[in-house]
N, C-alpha and C positions, 0 to 999 in steps of 0.2 A: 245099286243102292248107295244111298248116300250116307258117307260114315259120320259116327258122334261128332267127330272135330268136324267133319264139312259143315253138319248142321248147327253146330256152335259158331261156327265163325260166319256165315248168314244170318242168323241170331243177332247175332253182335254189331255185325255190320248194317244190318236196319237199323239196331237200336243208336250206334250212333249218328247214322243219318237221320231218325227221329231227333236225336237233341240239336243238330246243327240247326234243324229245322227250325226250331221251338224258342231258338239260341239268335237266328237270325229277325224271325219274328217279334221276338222283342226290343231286340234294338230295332226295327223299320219304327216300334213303336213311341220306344222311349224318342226317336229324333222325331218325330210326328209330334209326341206331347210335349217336348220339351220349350218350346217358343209360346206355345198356349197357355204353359204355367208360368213363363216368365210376365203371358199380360194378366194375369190373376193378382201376380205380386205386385204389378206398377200399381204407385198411386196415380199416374195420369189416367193409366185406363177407366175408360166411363163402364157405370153399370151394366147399361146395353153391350159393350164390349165382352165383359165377363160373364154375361150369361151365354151370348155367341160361343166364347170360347170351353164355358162350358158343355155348351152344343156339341160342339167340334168333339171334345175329350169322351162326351160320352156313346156318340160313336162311334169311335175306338174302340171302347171300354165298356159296353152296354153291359155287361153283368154287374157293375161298380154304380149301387142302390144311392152310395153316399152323392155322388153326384145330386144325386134328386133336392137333396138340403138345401145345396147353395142355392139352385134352379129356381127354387120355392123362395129363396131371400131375396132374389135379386131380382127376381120376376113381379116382387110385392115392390122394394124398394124403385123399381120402374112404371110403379103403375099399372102393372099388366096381371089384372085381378084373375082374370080368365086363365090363364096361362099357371098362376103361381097354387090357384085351388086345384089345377092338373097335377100338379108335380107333388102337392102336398097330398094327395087319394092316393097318386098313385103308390107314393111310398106311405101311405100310412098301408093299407091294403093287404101289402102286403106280409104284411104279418111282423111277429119279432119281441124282443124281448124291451121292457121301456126304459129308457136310456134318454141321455138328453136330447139330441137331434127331434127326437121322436117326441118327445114331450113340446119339445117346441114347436113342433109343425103344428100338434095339434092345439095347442095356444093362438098359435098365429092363424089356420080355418079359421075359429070363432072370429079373430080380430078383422080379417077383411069380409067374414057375411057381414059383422057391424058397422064395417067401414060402407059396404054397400047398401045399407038401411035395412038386411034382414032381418031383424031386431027376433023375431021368434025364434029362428032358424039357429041365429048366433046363439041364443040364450040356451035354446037347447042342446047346440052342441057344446057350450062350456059344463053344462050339467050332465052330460054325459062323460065329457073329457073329466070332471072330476071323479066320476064313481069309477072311472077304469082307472084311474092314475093312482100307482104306489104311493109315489115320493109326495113327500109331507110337504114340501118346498111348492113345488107344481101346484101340489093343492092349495097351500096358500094363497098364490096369486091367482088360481082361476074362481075360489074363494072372494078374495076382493074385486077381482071385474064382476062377480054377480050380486057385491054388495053383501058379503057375509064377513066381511072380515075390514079393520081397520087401515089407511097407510102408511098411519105408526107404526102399526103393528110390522108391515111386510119390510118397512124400513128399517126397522131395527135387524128382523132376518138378514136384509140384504147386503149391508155394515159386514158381513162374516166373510165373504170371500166375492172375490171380484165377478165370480162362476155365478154367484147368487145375483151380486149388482147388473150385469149386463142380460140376463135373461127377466129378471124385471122391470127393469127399467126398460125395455125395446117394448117388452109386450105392453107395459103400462103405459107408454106412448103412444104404439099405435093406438090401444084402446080411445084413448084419448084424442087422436086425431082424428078416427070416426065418429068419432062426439062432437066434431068439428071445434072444439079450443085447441087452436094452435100453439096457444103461450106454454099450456099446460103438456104439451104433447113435446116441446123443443123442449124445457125443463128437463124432461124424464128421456130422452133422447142425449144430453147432452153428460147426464148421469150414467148411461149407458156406456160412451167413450170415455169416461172416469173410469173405468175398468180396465183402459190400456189391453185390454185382448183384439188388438189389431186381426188378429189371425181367425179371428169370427165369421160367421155370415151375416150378424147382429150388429158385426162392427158397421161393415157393409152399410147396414140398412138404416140405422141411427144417423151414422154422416149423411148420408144420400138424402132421410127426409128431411135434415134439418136444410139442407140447402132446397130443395122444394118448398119448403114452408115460408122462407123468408124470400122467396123471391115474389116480387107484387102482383097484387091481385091485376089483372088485365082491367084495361079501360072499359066502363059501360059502353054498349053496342048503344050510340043514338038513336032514336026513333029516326021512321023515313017520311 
């Protein structure tokens, strides 16, 4: 039979083989993420880049919800309407307490059904995005994409903190790029980088469509 100290120190000796374990494991991980996050910080890397690498980090990391945020910015600021309505269900879905991330996704659904001429679909779900939302702020501006509220008015709000400017200003752009005026949609984009919150997903998405917008319309297809 095996005495107290035998079974203490097998005890023991799992348990630090358990941590080397655990200890190893995360560094395989950190040098895995670490070159991923370095193309997240470039400003050369392209959109399409950073959402790849966000790809890459989140299967790593598949428990890490926040992932889904950028996925949903950068999947919108690429175009890829299909992809960024995925990432925004899937994290809305799942539940949580409402926070900014969260308010924003669900801003940005309405904004790309409008962008894709849903026009019911969007309306309904900013009218729903507003009866579940706390924050007075959120409500404001999904308030004025439904035409209940002034742009004085959300301007004056927005003047308060840079927090306030680049969350309206991104969503009052896109709005307005699915309303197809693009003068109006660069304007409130370019208000959005006035926020200097580099470290956004918003930042992201503002840069990215302004340079979409001003690039030229392609030549008319000739008849044949």
């Amino acid at each position: 039979m095996k005495t107290f100290i035998q079974r203490y120190r097998e005890r023991q000796q799992a348990y630090d083989e358990k941590i080397d374990q655990l200890y190893t494991h995360k560094k395989d991980l950190e040098e895995k993420i670490a070159p991923l996050r370095m193309k997240l910080l470039s400003d050369v890397t392209t959109i399409a880049d950073k959402s790849k690498a966000l790809e890459e980090i989140r299967a790593l990391l598949p428990e890490n919800r926040q992932l889904l945020v950028g996925l949903a910015y950068y999947s919108a600021a690429d175009e890829a309407w299909s992809k960024a309505l995925e990432y925004i269900r899937t994290f809305l879905k799942q539940g949580g307490r409402q926070y900014s991330d969260r308010m924003g996704l669900g801003l940005m659904e309405s904004g790309i059904l409008h962008y894709q001429g849903q026009e019911v679909e969007a309306l309904a779900s900013l009218e729903e995005f507003l009866r579940r939302t706390p924050d007075s702020w959120y409500q404001a501006i999904s308030e004025y994409l439904l035409g209940k509220q002034t742009e004085d008015f959300l301007k004056k709000l927005a003047i308060e903190s840079p927090e306030n400017l680049i969350t309206a200003s991104t969503a009052l752009g896109f709005w307005s790029e699915g309303s197809g005026d693009k003068e109006k949609a660069i304007r409130h984009y370019k208000e959005a980088l006035g926020s200097f919150l580099d470290d956004w997903a918003e930042y992201d998405l503002a840069r990215e469509r302004i340079k979409r917008l001003r690039q030229p319309d392609p030549p008319p297809v000739s008849p044949v």
